[in-house]
C-alpha positions as CSV (number, residue, x, y, z in Angstrom):
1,X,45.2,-70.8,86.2
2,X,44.3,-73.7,83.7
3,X,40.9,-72.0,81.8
4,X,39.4,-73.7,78.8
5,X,38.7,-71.5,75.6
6,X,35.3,-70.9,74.8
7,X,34.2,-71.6,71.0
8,X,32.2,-68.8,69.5
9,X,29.8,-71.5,69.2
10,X,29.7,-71.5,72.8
11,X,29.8,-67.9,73.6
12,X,26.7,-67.1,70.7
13,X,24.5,-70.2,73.0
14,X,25.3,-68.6,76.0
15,X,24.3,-64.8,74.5
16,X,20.7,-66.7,72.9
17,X,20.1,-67.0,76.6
18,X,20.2,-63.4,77.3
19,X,16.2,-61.8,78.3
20,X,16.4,-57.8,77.9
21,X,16.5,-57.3,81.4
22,X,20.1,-59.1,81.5
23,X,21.3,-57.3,78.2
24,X,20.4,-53.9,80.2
25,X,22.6,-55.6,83.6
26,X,25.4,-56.7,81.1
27,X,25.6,-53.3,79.5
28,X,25.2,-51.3,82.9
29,X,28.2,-53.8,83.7
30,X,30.6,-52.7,80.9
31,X,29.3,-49.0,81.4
32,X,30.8,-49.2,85.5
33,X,34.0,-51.2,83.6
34,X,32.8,-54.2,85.6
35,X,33.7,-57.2,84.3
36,X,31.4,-59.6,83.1
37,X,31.0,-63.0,84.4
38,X,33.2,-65.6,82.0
39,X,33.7,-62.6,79.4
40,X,35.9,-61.2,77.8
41,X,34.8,-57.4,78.1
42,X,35.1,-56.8,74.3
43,X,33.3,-60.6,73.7
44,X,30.3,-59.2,75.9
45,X,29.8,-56.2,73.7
46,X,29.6,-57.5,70.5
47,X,27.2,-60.7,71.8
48,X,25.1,-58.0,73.4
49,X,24.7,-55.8,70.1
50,X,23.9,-58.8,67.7
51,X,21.5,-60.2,70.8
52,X,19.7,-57.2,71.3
53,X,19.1,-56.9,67.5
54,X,17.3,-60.6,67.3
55,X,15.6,-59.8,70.4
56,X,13.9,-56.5,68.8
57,X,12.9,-59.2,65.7
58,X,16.0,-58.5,63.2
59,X,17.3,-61.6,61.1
60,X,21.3,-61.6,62.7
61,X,24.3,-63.8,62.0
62,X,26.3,-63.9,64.9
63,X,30.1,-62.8,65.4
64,X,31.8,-64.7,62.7
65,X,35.2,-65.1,60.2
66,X,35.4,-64.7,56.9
67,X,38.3,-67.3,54.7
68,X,38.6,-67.1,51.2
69,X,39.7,-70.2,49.9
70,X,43.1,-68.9,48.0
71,X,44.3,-67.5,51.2
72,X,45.3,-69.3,54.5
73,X,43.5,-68.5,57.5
74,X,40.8,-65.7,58.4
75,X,40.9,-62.4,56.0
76,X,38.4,-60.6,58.3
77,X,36.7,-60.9,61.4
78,X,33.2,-59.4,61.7
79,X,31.1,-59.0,64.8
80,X,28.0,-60.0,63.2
81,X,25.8,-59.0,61.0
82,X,21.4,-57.7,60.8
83,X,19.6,-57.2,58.5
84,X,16.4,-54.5,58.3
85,X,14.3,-55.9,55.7
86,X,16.5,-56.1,52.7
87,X,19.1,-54.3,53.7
88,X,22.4,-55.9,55.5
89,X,24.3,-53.7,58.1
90,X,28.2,-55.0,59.1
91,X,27.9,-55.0,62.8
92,X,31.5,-53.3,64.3
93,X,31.5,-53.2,68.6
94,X,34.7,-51.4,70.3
95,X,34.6,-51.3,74.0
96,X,37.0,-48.8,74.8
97,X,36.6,-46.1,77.2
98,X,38.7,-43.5,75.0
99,X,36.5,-41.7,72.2
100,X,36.8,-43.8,69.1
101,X,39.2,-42.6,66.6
102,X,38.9,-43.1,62.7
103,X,40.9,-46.1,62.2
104,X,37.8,-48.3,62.9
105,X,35.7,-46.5,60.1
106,X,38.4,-46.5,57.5
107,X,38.4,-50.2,58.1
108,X,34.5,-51.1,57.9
109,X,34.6,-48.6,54.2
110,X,37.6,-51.1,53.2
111,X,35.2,-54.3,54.2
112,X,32.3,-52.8,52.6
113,X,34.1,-52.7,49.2
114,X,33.8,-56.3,48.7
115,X,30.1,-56.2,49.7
116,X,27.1,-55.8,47.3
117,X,26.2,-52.4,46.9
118,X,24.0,-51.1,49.1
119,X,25.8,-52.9,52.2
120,X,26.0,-50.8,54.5
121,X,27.9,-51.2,58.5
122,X,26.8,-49.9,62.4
123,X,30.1,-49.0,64.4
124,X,29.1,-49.3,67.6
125,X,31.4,-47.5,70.6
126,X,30.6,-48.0,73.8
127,X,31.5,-44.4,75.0
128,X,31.9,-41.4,72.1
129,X,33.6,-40.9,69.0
130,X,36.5,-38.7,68.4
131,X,35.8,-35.4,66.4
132,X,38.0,-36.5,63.4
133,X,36.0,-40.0,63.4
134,X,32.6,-38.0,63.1
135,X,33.7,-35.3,60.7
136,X,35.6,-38.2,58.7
137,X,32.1,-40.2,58.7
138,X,30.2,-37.2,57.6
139,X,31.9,-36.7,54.3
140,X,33.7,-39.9,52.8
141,X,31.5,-40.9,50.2
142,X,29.9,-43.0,50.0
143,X,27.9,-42.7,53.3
144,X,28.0,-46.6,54.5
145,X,28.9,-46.4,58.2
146,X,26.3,-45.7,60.8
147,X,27.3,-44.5,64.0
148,X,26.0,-45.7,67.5
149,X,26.8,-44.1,70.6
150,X,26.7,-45.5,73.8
151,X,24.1,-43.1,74.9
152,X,22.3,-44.5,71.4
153,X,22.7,-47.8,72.8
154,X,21.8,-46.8,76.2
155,X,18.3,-45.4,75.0
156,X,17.2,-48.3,72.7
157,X,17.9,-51.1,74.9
158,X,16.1,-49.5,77.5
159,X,13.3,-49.2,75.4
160,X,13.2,-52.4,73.2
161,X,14.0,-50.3,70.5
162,X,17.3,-51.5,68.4
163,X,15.3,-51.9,64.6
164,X,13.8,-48.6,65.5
165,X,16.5,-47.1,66.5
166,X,18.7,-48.4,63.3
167,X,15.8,-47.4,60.8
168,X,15.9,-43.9,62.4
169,X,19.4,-43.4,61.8
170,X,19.3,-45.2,58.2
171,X,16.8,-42.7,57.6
172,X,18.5,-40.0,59.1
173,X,21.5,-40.7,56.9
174,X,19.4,-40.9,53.7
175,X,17.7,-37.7,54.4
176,X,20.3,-35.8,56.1
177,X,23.8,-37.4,54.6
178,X,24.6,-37.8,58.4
179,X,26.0,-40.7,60.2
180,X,25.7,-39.6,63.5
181,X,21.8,-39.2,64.6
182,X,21.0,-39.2,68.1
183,X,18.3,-41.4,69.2
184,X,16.2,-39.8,72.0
């Protein structure tokens, strides 16, 4: 079968399109492991995240590749980026339907350290994280990845409530030095 790539251009026009009501019918998609029509199931994810964040009124930068100019070709890949007033959060979206082990975390600290300080990221799993990933996120220091469930992710896009939702657990891991605060 002869199928024509999609540009990321053309996948971030397609995801502007997207009304709450069909981010809640993509996600219930990818929660059943249905597959999304003309998506890749990963590619859904992360446009749903970043959407649902400029929905709820965030300033977001879509899915995008960073190139520095001494190097050939892309040095990192980010799934997009919000911001929550003056603050920029990394976004990170893994669709897997094991529990999330560390290796994603160790790689958003290493991305942060060419960040301003005060960057911080939002891992986003679609299912759980493994123990080792939470207790790992609890006490490297700094503390500069926030964790999202997808029973976090569940409860704010039901409710319209991604800035909420990301405030809450900011605040929660300024307070509290956790990572991982459930939203409910």
């Amino acid at each position: 079968m002869n199928r024509i790539a999609r540009t990321a251009g053309d996948l971030e026009a397609e995801a502007r399109t997207w009304e709450r009501e069909d981010l809640i019918r993509i996600w219930e998609n990818l929660q059943a492991r249905q597959p999304v029509k003309r998506w890749e199931a990963g590619k859904a994810f992360e446009y749903l995240v970043v959407r649902a964040f400029e929905i709820d009124g965030l300033r977001a930068r879509w899915p995008y590749a960073v190139t520095y100019r001494q190097k050939l070709g892309i040095v990192e890949q980010n799934d997009g980026l919000v911001y929550l007033g003056e603050r920029a959060f990394l976004l990170e979206s893994k669709d897997h339907t094991d529990a999330l082990a560390i290796e994603a975390v160790a790689k958003l600290r290493f991305r942060l350290e060419s960040r301003p300080p005060g960057t911080m990221s939002v891992l986003f799993t679609a299912r759980s994280f493994s123990l080792a990933t939470e207790v790992f996120s609890q006490f490297a220091a700094p503390l500069n990845v926030i964790l999202w469930r997808g029973q976090d992710l569940d409860y704010a896009l039901r409710r319209g409530s991604m800035a909420s939702g990301l405030q809450a657990k900011f605040e929660a891991a300024t307070e509290r030095g956790i990572p991982l605060f459930t939203l409910e």
